[in-house]
Wavefront OBJ file of the C-alpha trace (Angstrom):
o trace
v 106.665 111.475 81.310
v 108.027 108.671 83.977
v 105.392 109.168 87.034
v 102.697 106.469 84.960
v 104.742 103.692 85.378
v 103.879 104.160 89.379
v 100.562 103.596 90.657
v 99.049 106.452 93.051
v 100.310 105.604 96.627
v 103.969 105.621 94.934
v 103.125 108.561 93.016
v 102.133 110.343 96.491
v 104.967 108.860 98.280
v 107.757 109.941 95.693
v 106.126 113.484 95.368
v 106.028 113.958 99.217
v 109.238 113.286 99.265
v 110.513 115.787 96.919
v 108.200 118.816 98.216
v 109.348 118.456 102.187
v 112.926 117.119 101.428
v 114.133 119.453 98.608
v 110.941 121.682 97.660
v 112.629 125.346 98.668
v 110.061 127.605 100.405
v 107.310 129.172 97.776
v 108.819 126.331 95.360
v 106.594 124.366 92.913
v 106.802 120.869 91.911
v 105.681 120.659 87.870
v 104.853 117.493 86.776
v 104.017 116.806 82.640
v 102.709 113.401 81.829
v 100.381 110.835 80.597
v 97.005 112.187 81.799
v 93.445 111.261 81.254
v 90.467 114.176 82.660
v 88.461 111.586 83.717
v 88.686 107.610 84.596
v 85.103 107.747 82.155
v 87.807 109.288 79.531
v 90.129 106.466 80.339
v 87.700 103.371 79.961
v 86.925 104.811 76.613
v 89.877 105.227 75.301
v 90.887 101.756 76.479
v 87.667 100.569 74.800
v 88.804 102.387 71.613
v 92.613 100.875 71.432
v 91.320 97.436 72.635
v 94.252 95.021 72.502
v 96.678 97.859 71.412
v 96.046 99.379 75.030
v 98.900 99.603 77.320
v 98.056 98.738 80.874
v 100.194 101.775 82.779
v 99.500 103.939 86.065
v 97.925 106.657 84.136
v 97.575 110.108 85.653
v 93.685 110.807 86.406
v 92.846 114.260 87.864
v 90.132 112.774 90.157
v 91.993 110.012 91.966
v 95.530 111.561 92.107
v 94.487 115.336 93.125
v 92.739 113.871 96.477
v 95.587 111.322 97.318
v 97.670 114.365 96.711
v 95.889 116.409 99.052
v 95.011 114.080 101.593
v 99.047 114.058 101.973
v 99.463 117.726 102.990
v 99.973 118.693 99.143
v 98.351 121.542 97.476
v 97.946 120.074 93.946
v 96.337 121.113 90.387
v 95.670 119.945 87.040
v 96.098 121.724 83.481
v 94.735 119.548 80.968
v 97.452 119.813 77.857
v 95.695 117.361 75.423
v 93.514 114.632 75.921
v 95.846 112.254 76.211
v 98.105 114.907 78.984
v 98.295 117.429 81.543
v 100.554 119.144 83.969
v 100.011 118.828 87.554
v 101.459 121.940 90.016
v 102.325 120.618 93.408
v 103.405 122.539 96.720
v 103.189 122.296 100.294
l 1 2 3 4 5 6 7 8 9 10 11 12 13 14 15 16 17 18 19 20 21 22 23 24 25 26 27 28 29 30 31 32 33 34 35 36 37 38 39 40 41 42 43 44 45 46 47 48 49 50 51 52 53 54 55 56 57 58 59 60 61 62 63 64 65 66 67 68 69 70 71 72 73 74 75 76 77 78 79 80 81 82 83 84 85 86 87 88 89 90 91
């Protein structure tokens, strides 16, 4: 529950890292966190909390899983709750 406070290009950058500097061959990356299924999901819920919402780098499956990609990753979501998920990362 850390990778929210960095927006997506850091995200990718950090994860990238990890997987070709210390990722052992077949090994998975397993990141749990703030998650929202949707950026739709995400405006809501920021319409819903109003000035209780707190403006963070929140995981969204449909922005992060193609940056992820795009950077040689092979990357899924698992939902957990509506408000997280798990994402599985390899090379």
């Amino acid at each position: 529950y850390a990778f929210h406070h960095f927006a997506t290009a850091e995200k990718v950058r950090l994860i990238r890292d990890l997987a070709v500097n210390h990722l052992a061959p077949g090994g998975r990356i397993v990141i749990a966190d703030i998650a929202f299924a949707s950026l739709a999901e995400q405006e809501a819920d920021r319409q819903r909390q109003g000035n209780e919402w707190n403006e963070e780098f929140y995981w969204v499956p449909e922005v992060e899983l193609p940056a992820l990609r795009a950077a040689g990753l092979q990357a899924a979501f698992e939902a957990v709750s509506p408000y997280s998920g798990v994402f599985l990362i390899n090379l």
